[in-house]
VMD Tcl script that draws the C-alpha trace (Angstrom):
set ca {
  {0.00 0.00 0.00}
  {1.38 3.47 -0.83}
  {0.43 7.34 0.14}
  {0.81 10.05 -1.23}
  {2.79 12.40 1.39}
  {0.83 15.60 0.34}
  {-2.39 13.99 0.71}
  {-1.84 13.16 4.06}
  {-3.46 15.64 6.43}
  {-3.49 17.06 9.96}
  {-7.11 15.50 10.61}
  {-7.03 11.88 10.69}
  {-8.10 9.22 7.76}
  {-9.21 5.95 8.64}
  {-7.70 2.90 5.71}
  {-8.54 -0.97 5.84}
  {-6.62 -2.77 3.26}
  {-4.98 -6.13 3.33}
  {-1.31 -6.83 3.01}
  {1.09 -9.33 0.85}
  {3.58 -10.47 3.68}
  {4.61 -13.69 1.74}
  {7.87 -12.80 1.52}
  {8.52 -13.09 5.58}
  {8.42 -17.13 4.25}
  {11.70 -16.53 2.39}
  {13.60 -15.02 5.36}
  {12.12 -18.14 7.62}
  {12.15 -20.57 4.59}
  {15.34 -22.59 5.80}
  {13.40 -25.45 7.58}
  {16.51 -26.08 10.30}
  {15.12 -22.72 11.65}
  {11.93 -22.35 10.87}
  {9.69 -20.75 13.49}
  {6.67 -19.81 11.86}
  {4.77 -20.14 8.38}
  {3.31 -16.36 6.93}
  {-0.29 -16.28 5.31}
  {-0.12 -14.43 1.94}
  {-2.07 -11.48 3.57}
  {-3.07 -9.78 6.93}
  {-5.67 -7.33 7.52}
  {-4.58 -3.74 8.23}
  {-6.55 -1.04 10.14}
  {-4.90 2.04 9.73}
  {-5.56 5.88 11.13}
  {-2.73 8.40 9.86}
  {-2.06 12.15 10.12}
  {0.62 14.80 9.80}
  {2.22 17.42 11.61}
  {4.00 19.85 9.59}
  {5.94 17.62 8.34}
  {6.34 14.73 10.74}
  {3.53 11.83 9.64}
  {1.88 9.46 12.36}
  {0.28 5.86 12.03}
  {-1.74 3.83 14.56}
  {-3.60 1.23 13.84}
  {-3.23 -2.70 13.87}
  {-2.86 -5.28 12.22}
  {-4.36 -9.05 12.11}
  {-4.46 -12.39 10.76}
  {-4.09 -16.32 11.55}
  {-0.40 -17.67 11.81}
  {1.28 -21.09 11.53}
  {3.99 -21.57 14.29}
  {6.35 -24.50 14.43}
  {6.69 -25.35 18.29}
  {9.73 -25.22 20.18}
  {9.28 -28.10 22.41}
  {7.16 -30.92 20.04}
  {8.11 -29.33 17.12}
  {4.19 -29.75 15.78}
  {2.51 -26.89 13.63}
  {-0.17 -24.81 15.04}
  {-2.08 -21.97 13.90}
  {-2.51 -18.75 16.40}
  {-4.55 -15.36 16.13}
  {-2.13 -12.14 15.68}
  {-4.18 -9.40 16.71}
  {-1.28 -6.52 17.24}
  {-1.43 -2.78 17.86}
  {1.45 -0.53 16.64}
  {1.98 3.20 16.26}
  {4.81 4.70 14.19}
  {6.08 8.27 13.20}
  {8.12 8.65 10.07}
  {9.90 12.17 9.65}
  {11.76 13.83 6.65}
  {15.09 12.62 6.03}
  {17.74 14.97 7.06}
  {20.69 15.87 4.99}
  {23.00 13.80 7.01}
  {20.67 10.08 5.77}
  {22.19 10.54 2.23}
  {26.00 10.66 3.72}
  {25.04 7.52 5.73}
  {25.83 9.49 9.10}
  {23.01 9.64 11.58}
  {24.03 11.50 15.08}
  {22.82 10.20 18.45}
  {19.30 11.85 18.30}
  {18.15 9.99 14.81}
  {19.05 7.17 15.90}
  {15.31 4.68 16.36}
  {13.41 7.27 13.89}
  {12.31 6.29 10.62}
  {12.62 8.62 8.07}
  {10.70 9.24 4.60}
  {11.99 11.41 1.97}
  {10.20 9.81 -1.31}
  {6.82 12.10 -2.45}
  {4.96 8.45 -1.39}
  {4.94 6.44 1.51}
  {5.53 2.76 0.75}
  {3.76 0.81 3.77}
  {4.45 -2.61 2.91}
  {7.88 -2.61 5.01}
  {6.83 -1.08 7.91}
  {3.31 -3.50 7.77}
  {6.09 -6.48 7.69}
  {8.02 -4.88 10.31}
  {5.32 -4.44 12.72}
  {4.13 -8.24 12.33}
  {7.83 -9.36 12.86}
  {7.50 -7.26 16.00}
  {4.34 -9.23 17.26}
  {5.52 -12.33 16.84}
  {6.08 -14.61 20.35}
  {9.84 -14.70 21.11}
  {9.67 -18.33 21.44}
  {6.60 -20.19 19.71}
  {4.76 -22.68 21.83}
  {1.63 -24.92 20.95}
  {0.62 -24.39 24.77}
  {2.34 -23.34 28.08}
  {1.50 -26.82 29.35}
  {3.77 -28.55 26.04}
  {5.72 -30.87 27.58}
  {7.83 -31.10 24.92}
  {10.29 -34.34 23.45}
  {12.24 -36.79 25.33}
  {15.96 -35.68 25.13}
  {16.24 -39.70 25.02}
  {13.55 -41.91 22.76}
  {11.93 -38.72 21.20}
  {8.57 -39.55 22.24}
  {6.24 -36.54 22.15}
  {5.63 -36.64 26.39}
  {2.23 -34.68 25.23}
  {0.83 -37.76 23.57}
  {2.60 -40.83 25.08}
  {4.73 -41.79 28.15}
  {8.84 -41.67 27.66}
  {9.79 -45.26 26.05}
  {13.05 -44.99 27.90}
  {13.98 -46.99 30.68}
  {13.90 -45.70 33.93}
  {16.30 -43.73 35.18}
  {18.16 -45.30 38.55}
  {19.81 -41.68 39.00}
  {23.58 -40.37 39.64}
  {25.10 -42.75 40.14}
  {26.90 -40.57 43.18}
  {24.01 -41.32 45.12}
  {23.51 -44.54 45.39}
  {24.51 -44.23 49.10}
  {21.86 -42.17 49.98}
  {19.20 -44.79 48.15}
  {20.27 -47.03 50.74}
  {19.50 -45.23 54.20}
  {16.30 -46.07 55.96}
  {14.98 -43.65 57.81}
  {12.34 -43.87 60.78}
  {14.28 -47.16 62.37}
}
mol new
graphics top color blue
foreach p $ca { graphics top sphere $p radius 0.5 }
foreach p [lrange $ca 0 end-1] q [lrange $ca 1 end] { graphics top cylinder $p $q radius 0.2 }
display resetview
């Protein structure tokens, strides 16, 4: 989605548009790391406004995910339902030598007659994703030994007897 900077005003305009995010897949298509699986679109609700020459976005954005789990490894599918706000200012001089000083560092910066949303839509989702996907809290996860899922079926390793250290301690019988 783009905008036009001079049609963006100082009294607000609501938008509702979806968004292509399908290439988010190609940064997480390596499947040794694969964390989570994009849709081809998410819904965007979007209010935006200027002020002299600074331009302001709030709004959210929402779809259904695929996450990979970190614990039993299975696929599952999760609501993102994410709120962001973001300010995007002119460029100064100093962007086009590649030098920013200490107080542009964290802004983001447009200097283009049109805004192109479509990275900062991809940022924000990247932002709302869970640090570390899990299926549940509960997930109990793999074995480290046999592999069994311990969500679905009981550990087909043998039981452990312990360190081995102490044994010594096995052996005391207390209350005699």
């Amino acid at each position: 989605m783009k905008i036009l900077v001079n049609r963006i005003t100082e009294s607000p305009k609501d938008l509702s548009f979806s968004e292509g995010i399908e290439e988010l897949n190609l940064l997480y298509g390596d499947e040794r790391a694969r964390d989570f699986r994009f849709p081809s679109l998410v819904d965007v609700r979007l209010v935006y406004s200027r002020s002299g020459t600074e331009l302001f976005f709030h709004g959210s954005i929402g779809g259904t995910m695929e996450g990979y789990c970190s614990r039993c490894l299975k696929s599952y599918q999760f609501p993102l339902d994410q709120k962001f706000d973001f300010v995007l200012t002119p460029a100064p001089s100093s962007v086009k030598s590649k030098e920013l000083n200490r107080d542009e560092m964290g802004l983001s910066f447009y200097r283009e007659d049109e805004i192109n949303l479509s990275p900062f839509i991809r940022e924000q989702v990247l932002l709302a994703l869970p640090t570390r996907p899990l299926c549940d809290d509960r997930c109990r996860g793999l074995c480290p030994g046999c592999g069994a899922d311990l969500n679905d079926e009981p550990c087909l390793c043998a039981s452990s007897t312990g360190d081995s250290r102490m044994a010594l301690f096995r052996t005391i019988k207390l209350d005699q």
